[in-house]
N, C-alpha and C positions, 0 to 999 in steps of 0.2 A: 765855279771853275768854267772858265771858254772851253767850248768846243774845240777840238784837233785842229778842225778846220780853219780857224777864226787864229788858233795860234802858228800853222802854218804861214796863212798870210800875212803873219806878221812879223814874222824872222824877217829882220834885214838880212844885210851886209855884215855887217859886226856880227850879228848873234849867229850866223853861216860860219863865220870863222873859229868864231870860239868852239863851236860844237866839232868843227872839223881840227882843231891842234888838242880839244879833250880825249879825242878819238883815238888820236896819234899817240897821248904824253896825259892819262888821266892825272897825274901826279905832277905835271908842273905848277909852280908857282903863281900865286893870284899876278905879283908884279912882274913874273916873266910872260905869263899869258896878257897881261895888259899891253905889253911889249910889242907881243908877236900881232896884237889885232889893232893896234892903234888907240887905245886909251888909256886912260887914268887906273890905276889901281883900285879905286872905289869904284866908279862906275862900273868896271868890269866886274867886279864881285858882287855887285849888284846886279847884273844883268844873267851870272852863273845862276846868282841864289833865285833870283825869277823864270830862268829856264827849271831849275829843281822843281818848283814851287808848281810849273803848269803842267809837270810832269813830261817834259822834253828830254830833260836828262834824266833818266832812272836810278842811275846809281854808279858807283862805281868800283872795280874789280880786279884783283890780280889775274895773270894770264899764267897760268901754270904748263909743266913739263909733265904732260902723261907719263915720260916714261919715268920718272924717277918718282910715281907715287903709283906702280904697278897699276897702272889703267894704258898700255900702251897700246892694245887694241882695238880698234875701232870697227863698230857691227852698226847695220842700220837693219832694222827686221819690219818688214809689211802684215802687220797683224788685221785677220779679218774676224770679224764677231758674227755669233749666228746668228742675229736679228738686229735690227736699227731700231729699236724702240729708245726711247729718252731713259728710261729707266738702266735701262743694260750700258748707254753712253755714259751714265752719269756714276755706274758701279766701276766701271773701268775706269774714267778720270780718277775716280776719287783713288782708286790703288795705285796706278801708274805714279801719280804726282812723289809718293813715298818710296819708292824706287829710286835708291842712291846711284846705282850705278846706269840710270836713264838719265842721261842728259837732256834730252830736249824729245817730245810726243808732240804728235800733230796730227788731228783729225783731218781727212784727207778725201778728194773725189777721186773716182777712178776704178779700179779693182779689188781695191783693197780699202780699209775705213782709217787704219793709223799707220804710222809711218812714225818709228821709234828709234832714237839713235843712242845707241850706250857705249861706255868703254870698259873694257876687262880689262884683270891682267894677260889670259891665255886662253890659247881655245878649250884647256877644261875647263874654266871661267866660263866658256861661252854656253857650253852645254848646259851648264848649271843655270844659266841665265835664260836659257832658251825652252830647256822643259820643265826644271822645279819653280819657274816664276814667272816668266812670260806668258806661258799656253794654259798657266794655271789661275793667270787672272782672270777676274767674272766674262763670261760671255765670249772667249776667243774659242773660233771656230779651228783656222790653220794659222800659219805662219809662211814668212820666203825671209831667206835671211841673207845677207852681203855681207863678206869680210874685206875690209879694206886691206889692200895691200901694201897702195902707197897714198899718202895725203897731197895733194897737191896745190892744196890752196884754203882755209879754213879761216875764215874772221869772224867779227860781231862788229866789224864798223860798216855801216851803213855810206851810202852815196848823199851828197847832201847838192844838193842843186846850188845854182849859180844866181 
């Protein structure tokens, strides 16, 4: 497999477009997206299936309504651990990753080592999540937590250059 880099340089035009109308419309059509980027229906499904293949496209996903599968909260918690040894980083990963209602963890510079963002259904939810599982993962020293009030903007489509 090429390097990121090597595959970077290598997106044209066309493979910029396709990635930017998958972004938009993961579920259209091989011959409507041939369409929208200017070619053949083979070619284009060949050039999806080689974006898959180099690992450009990762996968693809429904975009779901928090509120109607009782996750309509949104928390983001800055968890700090009492020591930075590799061992205590690697007890934490390995828990946090199994954590259903953790969206997305990120080890992190600054004040704080993770930067956790989950959805509940309610703030007794939150509690629950915040002292019987959060602070009782390996190695979390404190916590600061944010309740989102309102969302104002929240994607997974990326910028794709020119």
């Amino acid at each position: 497999m090429r390097s990121r880099k090597e595959v970077i340089r290598q997106l044209d035009r066309i493979d910029r477009n396709i990635l930017r109308t998958l972004q938009e419309n993961g579920r259209i059509s091989y011959v409507d997206l041939a369409d929208r980027v200017g070619l053949s229906t083979t070619p284009c499904m060949e050039r999806v299936k080689r974006l898959e293949r180099e690992g450009v496209i990762q996968g693809y996903s429904a975009r779901l309504n928090p509120q109607f599968l009782q996750a309509g909260l949104l928390v983001f918690v800055e968890i700090s651990l009492y020591t930075k040894s590799a061992d205590i980083f690697d007890d934490f990963r390995r828990a946090v990753i199994n954590l259903p209602n953790v969206l997305e963890c990120h080890l992190v510079s600054g004040h704080f080592d993770y930067l956790v963002k989950a959805r509940i259904s309610e703030m007794a939810s939150y509690r629950e999540l915040l002292g019987d599982i959060l602070l009782k993962l390996p190695g979390v020293r404190e916590s600061k937590s944010y309740i989102v009030m309102e969302e104002l903007k929240e994607t997974l489509n990326l910028p794709i250059p020119d």
